[in-house]
VOTORBA-529408 format. One record per residue (C-alpha): residue in one letter; x, y, z. Coordinates in pm, whole numbers, plus 50000, padded with zeros to 5 digits. Layout:
node r: A&east: X&north: Y&up: Z
...
% end
This chain:
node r: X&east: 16174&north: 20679&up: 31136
node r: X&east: 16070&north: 20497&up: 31479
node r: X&east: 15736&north: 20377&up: 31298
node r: X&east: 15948&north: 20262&up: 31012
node r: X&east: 16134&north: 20057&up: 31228
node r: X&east: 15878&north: 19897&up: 31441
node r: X&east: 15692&north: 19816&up: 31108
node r: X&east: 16011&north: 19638&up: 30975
node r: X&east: 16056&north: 19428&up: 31277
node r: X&east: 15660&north: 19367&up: 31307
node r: X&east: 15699&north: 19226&up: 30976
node r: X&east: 15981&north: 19028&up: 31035
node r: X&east: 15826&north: 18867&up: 31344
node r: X&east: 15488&north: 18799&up: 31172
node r: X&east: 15738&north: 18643&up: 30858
node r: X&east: 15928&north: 18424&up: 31152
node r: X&east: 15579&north: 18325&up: 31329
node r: X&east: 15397&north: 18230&up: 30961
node r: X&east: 15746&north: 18016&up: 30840
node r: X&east: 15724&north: 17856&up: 31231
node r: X&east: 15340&north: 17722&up: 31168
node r: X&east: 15405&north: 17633&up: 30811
node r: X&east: 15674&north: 17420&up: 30926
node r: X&east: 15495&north: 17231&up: 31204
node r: X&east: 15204&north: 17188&up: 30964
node r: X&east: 15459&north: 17022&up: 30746
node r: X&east: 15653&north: 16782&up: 30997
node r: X&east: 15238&north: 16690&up: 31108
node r: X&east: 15175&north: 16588&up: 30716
% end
């Protein structure tokens, strides 16, 4: 259940950090 967990919020963070970059590659186009 623990491993479940971390995985979900691993993913979310990895989600958040890939959106960040996408959007500052964006506003530099």
């Amino acid at each position: 259940l623990l491993g479940r967990e971390v995985d979900v919020v691993t993913e979310k963070g990895l989600r958040k950090r890939i959106h960040d970059r996408v959007l500052k590659e964006a506003v530099a186009i």
